[in-house]
N, C-alpha and C positions, 0 to 999 in steps of 0.2 A: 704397629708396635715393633721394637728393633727387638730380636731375639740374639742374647749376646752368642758368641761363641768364642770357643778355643781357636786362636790362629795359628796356635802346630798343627791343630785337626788340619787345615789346608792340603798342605803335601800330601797327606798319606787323603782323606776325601778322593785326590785328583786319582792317586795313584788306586784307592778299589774303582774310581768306575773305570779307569782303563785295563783292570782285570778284575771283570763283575764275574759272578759267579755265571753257571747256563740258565737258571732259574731267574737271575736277575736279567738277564738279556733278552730270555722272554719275553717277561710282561714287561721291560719296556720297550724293545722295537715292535713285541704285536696290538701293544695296546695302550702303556703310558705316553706313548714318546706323540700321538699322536691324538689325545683324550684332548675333548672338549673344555679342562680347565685345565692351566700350567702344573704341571711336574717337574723336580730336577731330582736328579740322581745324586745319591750321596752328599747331603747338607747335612751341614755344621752346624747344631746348636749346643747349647751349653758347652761338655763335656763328651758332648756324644754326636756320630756321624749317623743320620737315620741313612735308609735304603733309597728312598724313595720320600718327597715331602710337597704338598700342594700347599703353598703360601696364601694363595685367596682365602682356602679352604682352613686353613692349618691342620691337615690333618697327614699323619708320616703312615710310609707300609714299610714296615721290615717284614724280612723274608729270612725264614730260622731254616739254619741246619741243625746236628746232631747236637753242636756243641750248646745248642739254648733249650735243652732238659734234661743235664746234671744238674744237681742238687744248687749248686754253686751259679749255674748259668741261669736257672729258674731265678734264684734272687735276684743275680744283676740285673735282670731284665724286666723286674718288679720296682726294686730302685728307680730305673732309667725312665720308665714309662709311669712312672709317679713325679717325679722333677718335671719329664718332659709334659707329663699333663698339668701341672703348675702353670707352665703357658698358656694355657687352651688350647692344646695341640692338643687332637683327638691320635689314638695308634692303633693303626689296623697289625694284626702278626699272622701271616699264614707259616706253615712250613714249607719245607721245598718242594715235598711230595706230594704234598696240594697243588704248587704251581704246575706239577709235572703231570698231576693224572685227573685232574679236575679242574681245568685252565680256565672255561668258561663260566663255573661258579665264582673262580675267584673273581675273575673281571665282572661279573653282577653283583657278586658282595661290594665290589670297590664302589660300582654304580650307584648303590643302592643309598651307600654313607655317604658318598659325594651331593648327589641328591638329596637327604635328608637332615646334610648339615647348613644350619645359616651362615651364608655369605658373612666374614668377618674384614671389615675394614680396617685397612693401616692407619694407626695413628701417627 
């Protein structure tokens, strides 16, 4: 199934993963970039850039800093992840300080939904 997207989103996509955060350089050069199903960093669907997105899978990881628990950032990101689950896109959300001091839970949380999600085919 084609997931439409914004085609401004493009530039600016290119331009975070070429200044990902340290948390996003993590978990993908020690573990997405190299995971037994496809990953791409910073894709574009609808109106929104996820962090992280496995197409086989559909399922997106954002990766929150400070600014996604004000009042205001908590909504947007209940919008976002209600639209983006309109697709059957599953969303995983850790914080940063999760990926920074509990690295290997998150990578067996990722495993475990990878794992337990069914293969969805392109139409």
């Amino acid at each position: 199934m084609y997931l439409p997207y914004n085609k401004n989103l493009f530039l600016k996509a290119r331009k975070l993963r070429n200044n990902s955060t340290p948390e996003e350089n993590k978990l993908w050069y020690q573990y997405l970039a190299k995971f037994y199903v496809r990953f791409v960093r910073q894709k574009p669907i609808d109106n929104y850039i996820l962090d992280f997105y496995c197409p086989e899978k559909k399922i997106g990881i954002e990766l929150d800093g400070s600014q996604h628990y004000t009042e205001k950032g908590i909504e947007y990101d209940k919008i976002r992840t209600d639209i983006l689950n309109a697709y059957n896109i599953t969303i995983i959300r850790f914080t940063n300080e999760q990926v920074r001091k509990n690295f290997e839970q998150v990578c067996e949380h990722i495993e475990s939904i990878v794992k337990h999600t069914t293969n969805r085919k392109r139409i």
